[in-house]
N, C-alpha and C positions, 0 to 999 in steps of 0.2 A: 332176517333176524337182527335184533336190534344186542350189541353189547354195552353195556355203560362201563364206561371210566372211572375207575373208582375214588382217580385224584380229582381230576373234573367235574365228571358226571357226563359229558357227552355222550349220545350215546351211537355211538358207531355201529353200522351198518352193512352187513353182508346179505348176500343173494346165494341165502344159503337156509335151510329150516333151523339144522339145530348147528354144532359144533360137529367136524367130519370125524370119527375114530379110525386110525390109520392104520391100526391092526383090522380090523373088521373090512377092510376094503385091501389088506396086504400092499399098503404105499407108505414112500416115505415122504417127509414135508421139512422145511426150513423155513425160515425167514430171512430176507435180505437185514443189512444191516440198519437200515433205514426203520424195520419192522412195518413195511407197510406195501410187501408184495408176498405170496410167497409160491416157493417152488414144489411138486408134487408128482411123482414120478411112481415108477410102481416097482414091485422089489422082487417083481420077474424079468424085467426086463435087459437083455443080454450086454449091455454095455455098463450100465450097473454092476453086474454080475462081473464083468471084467475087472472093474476096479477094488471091489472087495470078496467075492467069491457069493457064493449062494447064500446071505445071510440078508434075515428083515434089517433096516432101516435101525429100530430100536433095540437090535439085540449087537451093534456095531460096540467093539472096544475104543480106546481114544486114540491109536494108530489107525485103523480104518474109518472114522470120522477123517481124522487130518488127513488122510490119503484123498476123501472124497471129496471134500470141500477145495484142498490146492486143485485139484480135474476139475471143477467148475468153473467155467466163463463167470462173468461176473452178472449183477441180475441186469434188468433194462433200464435200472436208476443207476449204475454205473459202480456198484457197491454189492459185498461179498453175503453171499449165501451160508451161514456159519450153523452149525449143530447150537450155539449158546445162545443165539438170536432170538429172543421175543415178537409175538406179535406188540404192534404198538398202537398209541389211542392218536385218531387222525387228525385229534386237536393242540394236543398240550404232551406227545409222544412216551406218555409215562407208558407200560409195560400193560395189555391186557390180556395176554395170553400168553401163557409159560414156552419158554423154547421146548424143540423136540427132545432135548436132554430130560425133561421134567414131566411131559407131558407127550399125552397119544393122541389126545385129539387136538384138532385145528381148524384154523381159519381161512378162508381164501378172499384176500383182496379184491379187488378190481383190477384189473391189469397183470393178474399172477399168470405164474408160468405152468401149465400143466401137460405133462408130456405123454401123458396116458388116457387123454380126453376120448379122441377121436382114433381107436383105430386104425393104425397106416400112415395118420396124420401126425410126423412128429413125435420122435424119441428122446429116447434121456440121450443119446448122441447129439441130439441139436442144442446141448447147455454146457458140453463136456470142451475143454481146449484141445488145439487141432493135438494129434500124436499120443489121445489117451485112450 
């Protein structure tokens, strides 16, 4: 799937059909600060659930945002995983996709982090800092 940039015009490129809707699969997604990874977890999953109770992703108030983002390690670019976080254009970094405050659907990088891929394979504990 090709996105264009709407400052540029690049048109940036996922390995992806369309844009994922996050309610429709019950995950939640961020972008690193960088806007050019992003995180995807699933909003059953029990370490989640520790940190804000049985709640989706986009039904979280602005204390359970802030709660969830401080419990994250930071992404593999060395930089914060934020509910206000845009996807970004891989050329010229203007904004091409609304953060998850704004928006349900998203995008997945190359190199994103997803912790609900593979069954068995890696939790939302593997992104969480140690004692959360």
């Amino acid at each position: 799937m090709l996105i264009p940039c709407p400052h540029c015009g690049f048109d940036n490129s996922f390995d992806q059909p369309y844009p994922f809707h996050a309610g429709f699969s019950n995950v939640g997604f961020l972008y690193n600060q960088a806007g050019n990874l992003t995180l995807v977890w699933s909003s059953f999953d029990p370490a989640y659930e520790r940190i804000v109770g049985q709640k989706h992703p986009w039904m979280l108030d602005a204390n359970d945002q802030a709660r969830l983002e401080a419990a994250l390690l930071s992404s593999p670019r060395g930089d914060r995983w934020l509910f206000s976080n845009p996807g970004r254009c891989g050329r010229c970094n203007d904004p091409i996709a609304p953060p998850m405050l704004d928006h349900i659907y998203y995008l997945v990088y190359a190199g994103s982090v997803h912790t609900d891929r593979v069954p068995g394979k890696g939790t939302f504990c593997d992104v969480l800092r140690d004692g959360v």
